[in-house]
N, CA, C and O atoms as CSV, one atom per row, in Angstrom:
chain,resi,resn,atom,element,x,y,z
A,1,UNK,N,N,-12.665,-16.367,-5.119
A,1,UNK,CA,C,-13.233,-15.577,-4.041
A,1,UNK,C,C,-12.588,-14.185,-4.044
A,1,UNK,O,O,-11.396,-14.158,-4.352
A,2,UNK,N,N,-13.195,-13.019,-3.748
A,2,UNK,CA,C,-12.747,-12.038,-4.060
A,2,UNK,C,C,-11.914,-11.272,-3.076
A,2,UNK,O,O,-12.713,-11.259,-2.139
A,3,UNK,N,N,-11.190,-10.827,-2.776
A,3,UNK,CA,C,-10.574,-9.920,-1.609
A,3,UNK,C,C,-11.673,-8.452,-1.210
A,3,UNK,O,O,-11.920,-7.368,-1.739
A,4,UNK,N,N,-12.068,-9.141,-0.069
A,4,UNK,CA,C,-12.964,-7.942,-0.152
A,4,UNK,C,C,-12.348,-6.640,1.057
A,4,UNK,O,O,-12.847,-5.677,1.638
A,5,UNK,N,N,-11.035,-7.284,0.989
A,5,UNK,CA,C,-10.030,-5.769,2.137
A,5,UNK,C,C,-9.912,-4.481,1.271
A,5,UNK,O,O,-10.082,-4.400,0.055
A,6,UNK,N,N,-9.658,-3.712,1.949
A,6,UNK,CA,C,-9.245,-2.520,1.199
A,6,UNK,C,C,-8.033,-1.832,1.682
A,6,UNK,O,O,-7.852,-1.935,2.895
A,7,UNK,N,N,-7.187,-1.175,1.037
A,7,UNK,CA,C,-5.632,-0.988,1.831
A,7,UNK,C,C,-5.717,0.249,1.351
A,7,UNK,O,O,-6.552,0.752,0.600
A,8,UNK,N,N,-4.348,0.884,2.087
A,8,UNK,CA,C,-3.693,1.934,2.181
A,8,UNK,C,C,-2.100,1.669,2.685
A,8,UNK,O,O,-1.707,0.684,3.309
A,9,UNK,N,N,-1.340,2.756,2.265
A,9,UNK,CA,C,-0.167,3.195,2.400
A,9,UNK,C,C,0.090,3.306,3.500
A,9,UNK,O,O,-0.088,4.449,3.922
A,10,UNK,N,N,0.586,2.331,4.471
A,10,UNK,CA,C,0.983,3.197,6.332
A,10,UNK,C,C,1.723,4.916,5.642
A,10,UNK,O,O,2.217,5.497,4.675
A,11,UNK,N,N,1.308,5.007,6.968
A,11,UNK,CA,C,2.157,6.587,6.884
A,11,UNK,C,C,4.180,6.656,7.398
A,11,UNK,O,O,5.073,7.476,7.612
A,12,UNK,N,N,3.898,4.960,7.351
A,12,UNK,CA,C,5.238,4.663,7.830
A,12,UNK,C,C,6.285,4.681,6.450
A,12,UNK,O,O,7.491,4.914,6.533
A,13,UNK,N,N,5.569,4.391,5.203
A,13,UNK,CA,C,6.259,3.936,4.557
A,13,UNK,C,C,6.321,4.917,3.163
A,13,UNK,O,O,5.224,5.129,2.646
A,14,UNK,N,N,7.372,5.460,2.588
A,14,UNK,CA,C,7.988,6.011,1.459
A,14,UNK,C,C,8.201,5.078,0.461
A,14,UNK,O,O,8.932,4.088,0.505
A,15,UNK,N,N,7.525,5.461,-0.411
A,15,UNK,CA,C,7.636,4.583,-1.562
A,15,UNK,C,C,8.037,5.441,-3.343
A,15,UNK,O,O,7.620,6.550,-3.678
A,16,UNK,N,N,8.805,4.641,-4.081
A,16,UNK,CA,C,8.660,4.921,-5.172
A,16,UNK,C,C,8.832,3.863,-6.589
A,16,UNK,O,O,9.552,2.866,-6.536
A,17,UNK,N,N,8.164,4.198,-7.669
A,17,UNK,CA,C,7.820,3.407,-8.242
A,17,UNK,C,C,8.850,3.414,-9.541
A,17,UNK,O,O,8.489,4.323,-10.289
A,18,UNK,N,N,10.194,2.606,-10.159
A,18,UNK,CA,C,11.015,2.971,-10.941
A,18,UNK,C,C,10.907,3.804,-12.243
A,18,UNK,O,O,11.694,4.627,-12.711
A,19,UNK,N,N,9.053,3.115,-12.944
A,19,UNK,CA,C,8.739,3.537,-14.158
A,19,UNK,C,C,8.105,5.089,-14.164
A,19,UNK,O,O,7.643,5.652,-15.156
A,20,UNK,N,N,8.195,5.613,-12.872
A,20,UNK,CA,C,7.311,6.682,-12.830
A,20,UNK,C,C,8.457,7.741,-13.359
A,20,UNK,O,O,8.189,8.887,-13.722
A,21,UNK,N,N,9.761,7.176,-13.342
A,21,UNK,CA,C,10.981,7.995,-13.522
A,21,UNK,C,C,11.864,7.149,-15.017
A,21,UNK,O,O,13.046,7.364,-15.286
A,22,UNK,N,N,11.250,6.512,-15.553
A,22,UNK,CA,C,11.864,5.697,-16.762
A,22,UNK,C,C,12.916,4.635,-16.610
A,22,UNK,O,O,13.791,4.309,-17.411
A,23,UNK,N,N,12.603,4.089,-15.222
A,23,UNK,CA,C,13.208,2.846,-14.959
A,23,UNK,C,C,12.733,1.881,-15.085
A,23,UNK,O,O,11.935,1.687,-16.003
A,24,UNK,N,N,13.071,0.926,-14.184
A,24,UNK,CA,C,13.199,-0.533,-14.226
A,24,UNK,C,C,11.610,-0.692,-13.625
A,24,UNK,O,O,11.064,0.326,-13.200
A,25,UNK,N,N,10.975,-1.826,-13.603
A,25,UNK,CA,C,9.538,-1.873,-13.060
A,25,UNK,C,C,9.798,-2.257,-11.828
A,25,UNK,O,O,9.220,-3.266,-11.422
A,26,UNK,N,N,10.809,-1.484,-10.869
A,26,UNK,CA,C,10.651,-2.095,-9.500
A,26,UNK,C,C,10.034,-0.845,-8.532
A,26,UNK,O,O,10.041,0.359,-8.790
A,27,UNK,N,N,9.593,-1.411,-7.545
A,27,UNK,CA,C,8.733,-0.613,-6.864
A,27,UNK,C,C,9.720,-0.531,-5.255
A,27,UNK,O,O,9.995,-1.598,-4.705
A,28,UNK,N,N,10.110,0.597,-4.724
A,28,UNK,CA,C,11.016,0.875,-3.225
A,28,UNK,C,C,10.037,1.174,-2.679
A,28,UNK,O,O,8.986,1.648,-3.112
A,29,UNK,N,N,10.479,0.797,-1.311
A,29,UNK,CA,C,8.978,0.926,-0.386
A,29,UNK,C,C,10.315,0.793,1.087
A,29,UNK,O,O,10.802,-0.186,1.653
A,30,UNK,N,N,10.505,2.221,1.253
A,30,UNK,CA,C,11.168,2.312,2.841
A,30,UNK,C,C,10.364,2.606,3.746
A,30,UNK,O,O,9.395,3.350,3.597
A,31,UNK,N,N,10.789,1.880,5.087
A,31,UNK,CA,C,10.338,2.264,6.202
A,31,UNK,C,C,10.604,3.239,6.828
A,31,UNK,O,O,11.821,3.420,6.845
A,32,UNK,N,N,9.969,4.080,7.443
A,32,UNK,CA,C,10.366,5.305,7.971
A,32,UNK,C,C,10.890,5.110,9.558
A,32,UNK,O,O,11.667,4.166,9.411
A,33,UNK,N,N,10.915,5.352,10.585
A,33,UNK,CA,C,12.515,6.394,9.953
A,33,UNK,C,C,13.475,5.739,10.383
A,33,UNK,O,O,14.376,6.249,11.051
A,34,UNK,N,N,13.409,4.181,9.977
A,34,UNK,CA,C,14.918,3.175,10.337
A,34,UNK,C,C,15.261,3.382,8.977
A,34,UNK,O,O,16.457,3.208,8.743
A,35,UNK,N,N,14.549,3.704,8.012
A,35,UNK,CA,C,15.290,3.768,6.395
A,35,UNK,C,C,15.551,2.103,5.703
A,35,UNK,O,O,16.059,1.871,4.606
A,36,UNK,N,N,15.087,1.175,6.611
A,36,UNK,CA,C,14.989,0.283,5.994
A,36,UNK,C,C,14.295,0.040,4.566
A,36,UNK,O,O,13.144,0.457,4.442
A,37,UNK,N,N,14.875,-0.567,3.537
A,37,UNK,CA,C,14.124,-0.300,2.271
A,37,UNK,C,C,13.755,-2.115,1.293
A,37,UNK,O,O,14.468,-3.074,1.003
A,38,UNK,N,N,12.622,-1.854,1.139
A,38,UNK,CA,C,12.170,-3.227,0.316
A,38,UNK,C,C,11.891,-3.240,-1.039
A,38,UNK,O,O,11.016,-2.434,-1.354
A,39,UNK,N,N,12.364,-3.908,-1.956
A,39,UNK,CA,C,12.368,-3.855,-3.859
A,39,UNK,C,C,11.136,-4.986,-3.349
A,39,UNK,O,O,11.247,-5.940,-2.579
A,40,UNK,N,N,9.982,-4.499,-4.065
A,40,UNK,CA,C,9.192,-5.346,-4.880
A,40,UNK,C,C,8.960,-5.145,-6.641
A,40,UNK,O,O,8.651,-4.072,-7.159
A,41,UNK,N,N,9.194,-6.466,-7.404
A,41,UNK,CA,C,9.560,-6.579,-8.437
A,41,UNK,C,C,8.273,-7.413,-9.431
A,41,UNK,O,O,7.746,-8.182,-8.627
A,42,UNK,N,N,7.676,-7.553,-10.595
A,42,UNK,CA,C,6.990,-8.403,-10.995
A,42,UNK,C,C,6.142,-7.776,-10.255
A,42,UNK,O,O,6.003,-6.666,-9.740
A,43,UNK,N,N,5.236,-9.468,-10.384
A,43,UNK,CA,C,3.597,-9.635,-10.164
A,43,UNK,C,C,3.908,-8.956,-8.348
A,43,UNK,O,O,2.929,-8.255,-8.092
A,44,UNK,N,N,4.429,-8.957,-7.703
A,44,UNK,CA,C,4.310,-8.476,-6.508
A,44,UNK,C,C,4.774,-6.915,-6.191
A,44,UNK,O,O,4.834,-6.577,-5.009
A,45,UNK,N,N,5.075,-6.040,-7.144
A,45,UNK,CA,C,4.952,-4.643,-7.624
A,45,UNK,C,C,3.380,-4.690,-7.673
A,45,UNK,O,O,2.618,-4.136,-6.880
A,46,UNK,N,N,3.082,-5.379,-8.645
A,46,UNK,CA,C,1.529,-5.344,-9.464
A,46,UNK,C,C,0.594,-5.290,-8.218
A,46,UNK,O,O,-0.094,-4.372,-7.771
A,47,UNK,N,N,0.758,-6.352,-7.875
A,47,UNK,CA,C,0.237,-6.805,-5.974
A,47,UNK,C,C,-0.126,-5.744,-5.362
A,47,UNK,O,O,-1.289,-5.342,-5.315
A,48,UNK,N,N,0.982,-5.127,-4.766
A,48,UNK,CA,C,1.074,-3.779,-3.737
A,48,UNK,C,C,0.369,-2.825,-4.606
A,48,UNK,O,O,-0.798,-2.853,-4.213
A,49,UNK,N,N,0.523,-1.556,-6.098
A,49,UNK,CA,C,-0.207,-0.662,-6.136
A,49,UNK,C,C,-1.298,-1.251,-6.689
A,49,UNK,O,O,-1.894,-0.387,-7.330
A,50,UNK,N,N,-1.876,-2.347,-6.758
A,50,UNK,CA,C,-3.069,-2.541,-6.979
A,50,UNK,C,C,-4.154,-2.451,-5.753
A,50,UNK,O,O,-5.265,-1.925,-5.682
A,51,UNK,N,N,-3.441,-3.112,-4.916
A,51,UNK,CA,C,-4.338,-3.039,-3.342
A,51,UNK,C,C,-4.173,-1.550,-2.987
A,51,UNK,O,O,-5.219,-1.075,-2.547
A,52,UNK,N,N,-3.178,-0.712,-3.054
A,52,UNK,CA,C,-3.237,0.781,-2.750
A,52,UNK,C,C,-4.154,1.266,-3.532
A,52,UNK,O,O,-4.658,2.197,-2.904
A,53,UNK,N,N,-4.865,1.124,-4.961
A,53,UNK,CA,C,-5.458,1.569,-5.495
A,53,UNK,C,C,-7.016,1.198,-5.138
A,53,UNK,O,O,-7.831,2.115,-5.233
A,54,UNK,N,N,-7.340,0.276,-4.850
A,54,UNK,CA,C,-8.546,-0.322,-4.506
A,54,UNK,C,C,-9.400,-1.186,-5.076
A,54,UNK,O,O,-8.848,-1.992,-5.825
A,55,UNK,N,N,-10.273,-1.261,-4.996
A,55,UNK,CA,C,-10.826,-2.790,-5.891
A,55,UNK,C,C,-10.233,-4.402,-5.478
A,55,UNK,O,O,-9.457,-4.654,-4.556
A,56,UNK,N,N,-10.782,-5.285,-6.346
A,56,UNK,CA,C,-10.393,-6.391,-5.867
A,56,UNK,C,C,-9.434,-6.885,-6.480
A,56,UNK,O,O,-9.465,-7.328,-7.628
A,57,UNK,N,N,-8.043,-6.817,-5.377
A,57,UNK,CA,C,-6.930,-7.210,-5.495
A,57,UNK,C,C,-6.822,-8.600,-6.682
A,57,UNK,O,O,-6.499,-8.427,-7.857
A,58,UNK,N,N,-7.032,-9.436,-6.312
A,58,UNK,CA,C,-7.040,-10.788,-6.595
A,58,UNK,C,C,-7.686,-10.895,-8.632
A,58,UNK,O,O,-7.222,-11.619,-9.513
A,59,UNK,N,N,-8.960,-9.771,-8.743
A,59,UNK,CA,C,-9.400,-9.676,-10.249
A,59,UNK,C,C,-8.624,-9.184,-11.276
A,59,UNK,O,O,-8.218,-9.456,-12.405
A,60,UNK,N,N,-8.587,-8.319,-10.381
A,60,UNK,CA,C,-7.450,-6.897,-11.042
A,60,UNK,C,C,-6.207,-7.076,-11.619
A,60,UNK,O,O,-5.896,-6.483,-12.651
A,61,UNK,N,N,-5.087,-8.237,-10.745
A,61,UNK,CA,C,-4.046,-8.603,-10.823
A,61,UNK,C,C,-4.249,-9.679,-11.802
A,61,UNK,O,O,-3.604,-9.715,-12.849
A,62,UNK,N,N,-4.970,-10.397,-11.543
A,62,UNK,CA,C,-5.630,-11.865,-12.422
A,62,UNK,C,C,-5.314,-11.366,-14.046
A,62,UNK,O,O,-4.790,-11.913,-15.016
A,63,UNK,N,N,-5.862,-10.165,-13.814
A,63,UNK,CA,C,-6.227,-9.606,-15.286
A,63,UNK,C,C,-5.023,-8.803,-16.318
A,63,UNK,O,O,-4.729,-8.695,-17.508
A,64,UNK,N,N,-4.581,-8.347,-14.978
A,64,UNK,CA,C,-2.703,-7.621,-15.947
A,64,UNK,C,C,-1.967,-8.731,-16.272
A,64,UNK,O,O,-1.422,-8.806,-17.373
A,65,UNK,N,N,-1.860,-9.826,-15.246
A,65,UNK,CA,C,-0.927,-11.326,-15.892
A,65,UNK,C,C,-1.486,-12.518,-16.482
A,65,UNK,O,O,-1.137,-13.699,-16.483
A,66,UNK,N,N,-2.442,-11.885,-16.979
A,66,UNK,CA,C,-3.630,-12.822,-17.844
A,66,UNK,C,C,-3.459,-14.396,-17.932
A,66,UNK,O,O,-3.275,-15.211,-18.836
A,67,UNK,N,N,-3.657,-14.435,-16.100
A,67,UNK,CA,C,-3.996,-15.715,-15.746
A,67,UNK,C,C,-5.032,-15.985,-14.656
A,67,UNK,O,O,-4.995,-15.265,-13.659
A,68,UNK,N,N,-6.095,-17.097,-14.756
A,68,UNK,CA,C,-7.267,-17.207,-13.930
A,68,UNK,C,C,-6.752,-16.669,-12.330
A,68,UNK,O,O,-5.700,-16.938,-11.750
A,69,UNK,N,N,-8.039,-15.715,-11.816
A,69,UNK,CA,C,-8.005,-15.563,-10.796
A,69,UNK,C,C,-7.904,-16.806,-9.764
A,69,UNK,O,O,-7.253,-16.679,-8.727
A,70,UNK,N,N,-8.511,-17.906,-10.055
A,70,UNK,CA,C,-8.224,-18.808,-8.863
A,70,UNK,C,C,-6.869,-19.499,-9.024
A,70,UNK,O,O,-6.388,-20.076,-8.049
A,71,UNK,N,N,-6.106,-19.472,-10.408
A,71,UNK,CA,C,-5.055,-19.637,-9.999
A,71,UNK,C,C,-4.058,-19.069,-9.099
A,71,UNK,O,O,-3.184,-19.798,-8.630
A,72,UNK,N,N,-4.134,-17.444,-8.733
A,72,UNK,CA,C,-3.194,-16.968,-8.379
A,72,UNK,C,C,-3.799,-16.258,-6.550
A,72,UNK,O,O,-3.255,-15.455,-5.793
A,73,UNK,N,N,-4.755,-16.822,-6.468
A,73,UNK,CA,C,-5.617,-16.679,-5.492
A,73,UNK,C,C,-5.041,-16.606,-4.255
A,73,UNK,O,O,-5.036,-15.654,-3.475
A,74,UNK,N,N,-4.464,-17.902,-4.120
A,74,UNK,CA,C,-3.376,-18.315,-2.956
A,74,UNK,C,C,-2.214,-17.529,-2.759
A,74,UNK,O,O,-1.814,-16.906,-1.776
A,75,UNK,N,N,-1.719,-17.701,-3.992
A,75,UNK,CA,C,-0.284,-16.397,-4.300
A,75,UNK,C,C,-0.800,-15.145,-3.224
A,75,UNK,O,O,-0.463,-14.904,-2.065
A,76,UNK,N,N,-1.620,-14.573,-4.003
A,76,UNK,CA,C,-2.099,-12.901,-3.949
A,76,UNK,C,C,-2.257,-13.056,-2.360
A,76,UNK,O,O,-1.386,-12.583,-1.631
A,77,UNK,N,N,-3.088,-13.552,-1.961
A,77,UNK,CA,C,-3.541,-13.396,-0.359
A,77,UNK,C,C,-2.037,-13.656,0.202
A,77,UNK,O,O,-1.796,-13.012,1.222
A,78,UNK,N,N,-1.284,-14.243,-0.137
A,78,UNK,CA,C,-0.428,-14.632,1.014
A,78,UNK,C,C,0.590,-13.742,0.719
A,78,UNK,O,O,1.220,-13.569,1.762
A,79,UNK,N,N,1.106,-13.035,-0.263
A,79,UNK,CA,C,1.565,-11.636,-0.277
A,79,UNK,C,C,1.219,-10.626,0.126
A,79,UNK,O,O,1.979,-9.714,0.451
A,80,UNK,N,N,-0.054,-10.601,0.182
A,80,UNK,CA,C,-1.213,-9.365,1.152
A,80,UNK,C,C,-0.784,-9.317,2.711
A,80,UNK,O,O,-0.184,-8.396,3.266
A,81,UNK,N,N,-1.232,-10.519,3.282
A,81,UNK,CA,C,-0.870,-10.754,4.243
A,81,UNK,C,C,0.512,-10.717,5.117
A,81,UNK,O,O,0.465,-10.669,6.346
A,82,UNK,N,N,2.051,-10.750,4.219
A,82,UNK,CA,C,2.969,-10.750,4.637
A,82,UNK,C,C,3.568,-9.358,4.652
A,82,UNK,O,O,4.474,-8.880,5.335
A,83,UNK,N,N,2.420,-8.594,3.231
A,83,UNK,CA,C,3.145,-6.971,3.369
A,83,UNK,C,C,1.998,-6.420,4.553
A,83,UNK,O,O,2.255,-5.624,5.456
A,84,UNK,N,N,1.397,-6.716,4.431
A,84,UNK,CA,C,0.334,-6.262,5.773
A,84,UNK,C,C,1.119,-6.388,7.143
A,84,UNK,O,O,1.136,-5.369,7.833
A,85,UNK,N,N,1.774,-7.512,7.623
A,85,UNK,CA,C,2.356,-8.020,8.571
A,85,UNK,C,C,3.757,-7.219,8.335
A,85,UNK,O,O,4.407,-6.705,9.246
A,86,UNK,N,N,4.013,-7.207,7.327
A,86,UNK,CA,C,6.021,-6.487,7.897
A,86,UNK,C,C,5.567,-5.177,7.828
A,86,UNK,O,O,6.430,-4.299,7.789
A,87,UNK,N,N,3.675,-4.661,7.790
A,87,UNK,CA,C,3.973,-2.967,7.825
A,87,UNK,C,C,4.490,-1.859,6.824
A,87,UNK,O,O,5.044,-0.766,6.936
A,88,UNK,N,N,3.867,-2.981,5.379
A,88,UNK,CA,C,4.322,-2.389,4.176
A,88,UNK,C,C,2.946,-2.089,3.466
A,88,UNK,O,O,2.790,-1.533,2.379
A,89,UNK,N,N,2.163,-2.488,4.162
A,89,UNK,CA,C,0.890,-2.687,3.680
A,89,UNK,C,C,-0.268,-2.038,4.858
A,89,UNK,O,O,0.091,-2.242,6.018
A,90,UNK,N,N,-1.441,-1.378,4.724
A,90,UNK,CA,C,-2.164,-1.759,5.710
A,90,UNK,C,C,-2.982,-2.057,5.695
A,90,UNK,O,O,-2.984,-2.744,4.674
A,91,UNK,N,N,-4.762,-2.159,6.472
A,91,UNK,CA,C,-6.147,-2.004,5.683
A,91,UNK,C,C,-6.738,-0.771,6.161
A,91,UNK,O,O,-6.736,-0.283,7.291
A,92,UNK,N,N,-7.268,-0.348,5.021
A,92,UNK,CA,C,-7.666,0.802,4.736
A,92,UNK,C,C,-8.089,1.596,6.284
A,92,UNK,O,O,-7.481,2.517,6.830
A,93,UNK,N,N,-9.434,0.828,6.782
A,93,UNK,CA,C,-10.074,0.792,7.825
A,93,UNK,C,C,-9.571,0.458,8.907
A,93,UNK,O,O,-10.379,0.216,9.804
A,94,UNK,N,N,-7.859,0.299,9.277
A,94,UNK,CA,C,-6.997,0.232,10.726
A,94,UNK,C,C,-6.503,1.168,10.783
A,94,UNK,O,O,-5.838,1.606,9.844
A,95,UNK,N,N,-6.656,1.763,11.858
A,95,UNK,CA,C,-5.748,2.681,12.603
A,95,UNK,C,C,-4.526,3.088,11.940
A,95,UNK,O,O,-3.596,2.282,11.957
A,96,UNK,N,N,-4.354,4.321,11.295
A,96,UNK,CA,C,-2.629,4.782,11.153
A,96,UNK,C,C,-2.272,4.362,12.392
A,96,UNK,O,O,-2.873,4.431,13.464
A,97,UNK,N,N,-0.518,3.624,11.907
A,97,UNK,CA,C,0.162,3.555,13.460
A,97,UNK,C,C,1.240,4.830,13.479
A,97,UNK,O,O,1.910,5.058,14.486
C-alpha cells in the first residue's frame, strides 16, 4: 500500500546530512531552539530525506535497500509516524508550528 502523505521539514528543525560534507552517512536533525539533536543512521536516514523529498515513501525506500516494499511496509510507516510525532517530521499540508 502506498504512503500517500507528503512531508516537509518543520521549520523547527536544522538538519544536516554527513555525506553532503564527506562523512559518515548519518543524518543530524536538531531541534530548534532547545538544540536538542537526533542521529538518524541507515535505512532511517534513507526514511527521513526520502519523505522530505516526496513521492512514495514506502517505493522509493523499498527500492535503495532492494527489498520488497511490503516487506518493509510496517517498518517505514512506523518510523514516519514517530518522526512525525517527536516533530522531526511533518505533513506537508499541516500547519508550520
Amino acid at each position: 500500500m502506498a504512503d500517500m502523505n507528503r512531508y516537509r521539514v518543520p521549520d523547527t528543525i536544522a538538519w544536516v546530512d554527513g555525506t553532503d560534507f564527506d562523512l559518515d552517512a548519518d543524518l543530524y536533525l536538531t531541534k530548534l531552539p532547545s538544540g536538542n539533536t537526533v542521529l538518524l543512521k541507515d535505512t532511517a536516514r534513507l526514511i527521513w530525506l526520502v519523505a522530505i523529498e516526496g513521492g512514495d515513501v514506502v517505493s522509493e525506500v523499498a527500492n535503495l535497500v532492494a527489498r520488497p516494499a511490503a516487506e518493509i511496509e510496517s517498518d517505514v510507516q512506523t518510523l514516519l509516524r514517530d518522526l512525525t510525532q517527536r516533530g522531526l517530521l511533518a505533513l506537508a499540508d499541516a500547519d508550520p508550528a
